[in-house]
N, C-alpha and C positions, 0 to 999 in steps of 0.2 A: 374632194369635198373639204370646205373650211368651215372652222368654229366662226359665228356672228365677230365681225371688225371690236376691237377693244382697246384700250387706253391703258396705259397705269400711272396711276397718281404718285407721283413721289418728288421726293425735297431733298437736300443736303445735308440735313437733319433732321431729326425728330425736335417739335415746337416753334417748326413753322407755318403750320395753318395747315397741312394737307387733310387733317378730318375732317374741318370745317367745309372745304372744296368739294371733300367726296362726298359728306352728308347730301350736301346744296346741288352739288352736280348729280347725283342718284335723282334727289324728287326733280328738280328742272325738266329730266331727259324725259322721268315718268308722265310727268305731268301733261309733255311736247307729244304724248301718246306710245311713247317705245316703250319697249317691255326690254329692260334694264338688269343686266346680271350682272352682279356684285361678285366681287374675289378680296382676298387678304393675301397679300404676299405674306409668310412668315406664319410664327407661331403664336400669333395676337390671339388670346381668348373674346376677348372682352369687341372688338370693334365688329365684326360679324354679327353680332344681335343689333346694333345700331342700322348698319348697310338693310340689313333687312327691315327694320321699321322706315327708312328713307326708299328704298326700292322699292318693297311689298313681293319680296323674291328673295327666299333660304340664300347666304351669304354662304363662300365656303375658304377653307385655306386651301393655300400653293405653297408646299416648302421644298426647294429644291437639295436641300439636307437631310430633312428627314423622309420624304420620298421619293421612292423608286420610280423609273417611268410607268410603269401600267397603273398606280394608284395614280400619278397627273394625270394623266389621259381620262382618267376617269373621271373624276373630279371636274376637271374643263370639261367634259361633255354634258356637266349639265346646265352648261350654255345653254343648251338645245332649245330650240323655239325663241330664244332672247335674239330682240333689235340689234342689241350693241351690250357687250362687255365694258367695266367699269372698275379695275381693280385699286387696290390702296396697296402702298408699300409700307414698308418698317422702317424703322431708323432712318440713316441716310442709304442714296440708290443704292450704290455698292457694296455697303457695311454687310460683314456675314461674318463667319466665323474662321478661323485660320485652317482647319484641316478639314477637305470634304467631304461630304459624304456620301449618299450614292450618286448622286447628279453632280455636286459642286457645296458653295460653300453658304448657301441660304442667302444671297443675298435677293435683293427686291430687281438687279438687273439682270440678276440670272431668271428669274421668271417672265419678266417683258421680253427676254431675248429669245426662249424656249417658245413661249404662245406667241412670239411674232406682235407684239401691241406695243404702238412707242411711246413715248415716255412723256408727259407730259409734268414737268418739274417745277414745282410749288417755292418761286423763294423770298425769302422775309428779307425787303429791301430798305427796313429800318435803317437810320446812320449810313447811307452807302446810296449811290446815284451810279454814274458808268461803272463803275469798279463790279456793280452787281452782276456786268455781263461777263468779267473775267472767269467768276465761279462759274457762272452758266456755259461756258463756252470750254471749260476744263472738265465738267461732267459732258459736253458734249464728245469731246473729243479723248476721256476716258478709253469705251471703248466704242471705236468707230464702227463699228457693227451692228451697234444696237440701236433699235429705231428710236427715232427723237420726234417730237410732235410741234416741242415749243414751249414757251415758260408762261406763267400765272406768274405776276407780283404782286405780294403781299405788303400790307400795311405802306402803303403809300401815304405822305404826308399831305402832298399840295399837287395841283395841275402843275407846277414846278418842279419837282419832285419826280412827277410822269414821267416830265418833258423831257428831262438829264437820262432821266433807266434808259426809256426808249432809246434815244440816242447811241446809246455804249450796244443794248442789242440788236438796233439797223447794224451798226459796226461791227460786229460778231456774226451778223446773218444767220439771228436767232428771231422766229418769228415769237412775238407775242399774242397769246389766246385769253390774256385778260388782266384788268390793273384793280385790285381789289383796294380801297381806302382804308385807312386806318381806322378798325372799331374795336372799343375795348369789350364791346356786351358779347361777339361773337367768339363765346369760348365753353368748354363744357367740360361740366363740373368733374373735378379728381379726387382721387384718393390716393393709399399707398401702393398700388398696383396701376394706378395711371387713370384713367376714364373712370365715374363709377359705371357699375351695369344700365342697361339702357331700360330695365323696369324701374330702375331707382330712378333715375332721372325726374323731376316734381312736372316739368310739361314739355316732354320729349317731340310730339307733333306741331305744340307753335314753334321751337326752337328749329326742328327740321323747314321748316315752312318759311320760315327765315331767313334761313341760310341760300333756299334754294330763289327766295327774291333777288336775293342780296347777291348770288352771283350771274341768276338771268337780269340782272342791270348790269354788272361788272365785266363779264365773261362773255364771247361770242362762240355762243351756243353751236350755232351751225359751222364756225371753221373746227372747234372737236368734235363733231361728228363727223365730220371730211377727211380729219385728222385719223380716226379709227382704222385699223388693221389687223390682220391676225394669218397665222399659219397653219399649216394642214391638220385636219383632225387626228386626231389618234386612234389606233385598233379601236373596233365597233364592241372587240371581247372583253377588255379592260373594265375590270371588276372593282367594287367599293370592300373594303371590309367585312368580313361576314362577323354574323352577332355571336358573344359569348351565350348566348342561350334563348331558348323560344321565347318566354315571356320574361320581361326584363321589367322590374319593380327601379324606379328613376327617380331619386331626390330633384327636383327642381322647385326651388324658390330661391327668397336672396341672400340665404346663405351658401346654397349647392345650384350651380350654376354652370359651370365651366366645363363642358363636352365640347369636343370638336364637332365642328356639324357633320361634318363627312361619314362620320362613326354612324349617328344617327340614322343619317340616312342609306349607308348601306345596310344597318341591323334592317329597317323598314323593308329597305328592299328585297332582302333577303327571306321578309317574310315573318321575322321579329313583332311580339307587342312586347310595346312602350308603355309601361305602364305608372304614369310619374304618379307624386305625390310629394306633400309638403310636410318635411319636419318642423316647419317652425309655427306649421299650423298644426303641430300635435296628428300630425297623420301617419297611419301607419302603413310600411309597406302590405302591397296586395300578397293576402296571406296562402293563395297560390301561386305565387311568384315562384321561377326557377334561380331566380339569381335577383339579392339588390343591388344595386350602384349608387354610393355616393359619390357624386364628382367634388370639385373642388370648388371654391366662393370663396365666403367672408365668413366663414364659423366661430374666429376669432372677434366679430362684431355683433354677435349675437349668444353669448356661450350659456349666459344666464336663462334663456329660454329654451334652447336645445338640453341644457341639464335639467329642465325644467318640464318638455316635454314627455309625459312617464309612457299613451299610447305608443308614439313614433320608438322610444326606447323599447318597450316590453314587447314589442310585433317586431324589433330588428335582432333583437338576443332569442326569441323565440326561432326564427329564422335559421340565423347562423348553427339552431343546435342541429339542423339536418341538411342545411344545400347555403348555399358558398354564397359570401358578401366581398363587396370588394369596393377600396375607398381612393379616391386621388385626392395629394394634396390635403387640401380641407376637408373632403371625405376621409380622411385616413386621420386625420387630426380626429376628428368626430367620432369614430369607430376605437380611439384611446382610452386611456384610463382616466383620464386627466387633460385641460387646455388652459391654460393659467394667463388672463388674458391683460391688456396694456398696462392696468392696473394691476397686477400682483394676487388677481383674487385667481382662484384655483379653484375651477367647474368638475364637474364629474361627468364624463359621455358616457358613450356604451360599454367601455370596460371589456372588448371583446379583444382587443390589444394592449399588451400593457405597456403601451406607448403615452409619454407623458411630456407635454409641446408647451412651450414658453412664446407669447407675445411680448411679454415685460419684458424679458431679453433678446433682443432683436435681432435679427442674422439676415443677409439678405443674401438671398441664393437664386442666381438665375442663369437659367442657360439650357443648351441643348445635351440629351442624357441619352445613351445609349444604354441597354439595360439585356442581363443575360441572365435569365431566368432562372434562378435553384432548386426551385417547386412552381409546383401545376399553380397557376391564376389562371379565374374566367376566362375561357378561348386560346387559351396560350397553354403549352406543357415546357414541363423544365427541357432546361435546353434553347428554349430560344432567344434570339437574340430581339427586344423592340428598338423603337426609337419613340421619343417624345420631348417633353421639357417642363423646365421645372422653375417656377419664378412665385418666393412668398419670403417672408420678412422673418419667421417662423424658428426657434432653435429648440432641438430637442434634448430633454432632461434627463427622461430615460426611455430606453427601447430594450425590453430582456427578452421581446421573443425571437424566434429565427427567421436570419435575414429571408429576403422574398430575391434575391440579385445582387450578382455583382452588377455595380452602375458604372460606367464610365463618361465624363464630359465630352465636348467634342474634341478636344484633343487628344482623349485616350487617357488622361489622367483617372484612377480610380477614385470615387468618392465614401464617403462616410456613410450615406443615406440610401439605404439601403433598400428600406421598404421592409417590412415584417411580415411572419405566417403565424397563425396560431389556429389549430382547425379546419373549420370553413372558411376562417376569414384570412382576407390578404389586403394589401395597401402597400401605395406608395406615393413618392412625393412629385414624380413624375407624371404629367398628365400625358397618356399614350397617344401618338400619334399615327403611330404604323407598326409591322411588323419589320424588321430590317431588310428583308429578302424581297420586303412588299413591291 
């Protein structure tokens, strides 16, 4: 038995057009009547809420770093019932991290090699005509193992302009699945974390709807589906996550945002309520909640109303004084004593950490975190080893309570960011991915 044929979308770089490709190629294939499942190669927060408003199908990661085989396996099976797979990579094909981890080293080619889906390669052939088939034909020949589908060109100038690529990719005996024109409106909108969220977005369905014109003219729809393939399922037994706790009290708006979906939806599965609610509408966790979760956002772009908000404050310190809060990142920022933001002004959170986080002074810290637990967090007891990652602009001012972990990057280097315990509550700056052993 095989998973539904799949594709993955990827470039030689990151800001070559492949979100724009994946948004347009999602609603295209939906629209063509297939039922479309969407993947994230990597540890992208932020582009899995978008695949989902283009597909109309829970978007999920694949990181072959931070997970083990039986969380993949699991994870790709919720292919299940989908026409055709549709993944998006990170950075460039290859690009991963230098020491691996349970599988390999995260890159976007180790996930199309693993699920068997060739690669269908996004490149921006601004300033450049034949020479463009040189790259293409050096990620081909990378590693010859991995399936290849064919190239997309981007930002094409003239039917002159084609006429040169093409040529250099007959010569290369690199087939072309589409020549996209040069447009400057097809782009979407960033921030300091990259994309904003796909709520924020001001008219996220004409822009989808857009894209997916703009490549059912450009793009030959039916040679990537032809193009589509894929490798043998995995164990039927291959489990998701199980939830820190029965009913789980969930920050989601746009400042607390950032869950991996997989987590999600194995707590659901498992039989977990999800019980969200908005801090920045003044809401309070549900006050027979077993456990809150702040995940991580933009708390830094809202500090003045979260210090502002007294319900969502006085139902989450009520909380914490009897059963366990636990914050990522921006949650954990939030759960401090203090967030002092671009501007130099210094808010007041929860106060149930006495962690104190600088905007005004910027740091930027990203990367894959390996994390070995000192004290019990939600679902986890001291002693274990997770994995996750950690990417925010964020430096902290002070932390006096006790750490929550020793961290280590992917190189095994120890870091400074610990994460803190104080009580109930726990945090850190790492958003969880897995457990290590997962």
């Amino acid at each position: 038995m095989t998973n539904p044929p799949g594709l993955l979308i990827s470039a030689p770089s990151s800001g070559t057009g492949k979100t724009t490709v994946m948004l347009g190629l999602l609603r295209a294939l939906a629209e063509d009547g297939l039922t479309v499942q969407p993947f994230k190669s990597g540890p992208d927060y932020i582009d899995p809420a978008f695949h989902r408003a283009a597909a109309g199908r829970a978007s999920f990661n694949l990181d072959s770093w931070a997970m083990g085989a039986p969380l993949l396996d699991a994870i790709a099976a919720q292919a299940k019932g989908a026409d055709i797979v549709v993944a998006e990579g990170s950075m460039g094909l290859f690009d991963g991290v230098a020491k691996p981890g349970e599988l390999g080293h995260g890159s976007s080619a180790e996930t199309a090699l693993r699920m068997g889906w060739p690669v269908v390669l996004v490149l921006d052939v601004g300033g450049q005509a034949q020479s463009a088939a040189a790259t293409a034909l050096g990620f081909r020949m990378y590693n010859p193992d991995l399936p290849f589908a064919g190239v997309i060109l981007n930002r094409c100038a003239s039917p002159r302009h084609e006429r040169l690529t093409r040529l250099g990719m007959e010569r290369a005996g690199l087939p072309v699945l589409g020549v996209l024109p040069r447009r400057g409106d097809l782009t979407l909108p960033e921030r300091h974390l990259g994309l904003i969220q796909a709520v924020e977005h001001p008219d996220l369905e004409s822009a989808i709807a857009g894209y997916a014109a703009f490549l059912r003219e450009h793009v030959d729809l039916e040679a990537i589906k032809r193009a589509a393939s894929s490798g043998p399922m995995g164990p039927s037994s291959a489990a998701l996550p199980r939830p820190p706790a029965q009913r789980i009290a969930l920050a989601r708006d746009a400042a607390f945002s950032f869950t991996y979906p997989h987590l999600l939806e194995g707590w659901r599965a498992a039989g977990a309520e999800i019980l969200p609610f908005s801090p920045l509408a003044d809401e309070a966790p549900a006050p027979d909640a077993d456990l809150v979760w702040l995940p991580g956002g933009y708390p830094e772009l809202h500090a003045g109303t979260l210090a502002a908000a007294d319900r969502f404050l006085t139902g989450l310190r009520k909380h914490a004084e009897t059963r366990p809060v636990h914050g990522e990142c921006g949650g954990y920022m939030a759960l401090g004593e203090g967030l002092i933001d671009k501007d130099g002004t210094r808010h007041r959170m929860a106060g149930l950490l006495g962690l104190v986080t600088s905007y005004e002074k910027r740091k930027f810290n990203l990367g894959y975190r390996r994390a070995e637990l000192l004290a019990d967090m939600p679902g986890f007891s001291a002693g274990t080893a997770l994995r996750g990652h950690e990417f925010h602009y964020s430096s902290i001012v002070e932390q006096p309570d006790a750490p929550l972990a020793r961290v280590f990057d992917a190189e095994g280097a120890e870091g400074p960011q610990t994460g803190s315990r104080r009580g109930h509550v726990t945090g850190t700056f790492f958003h969880l991915i897995a457990e290590a052993s997962a």
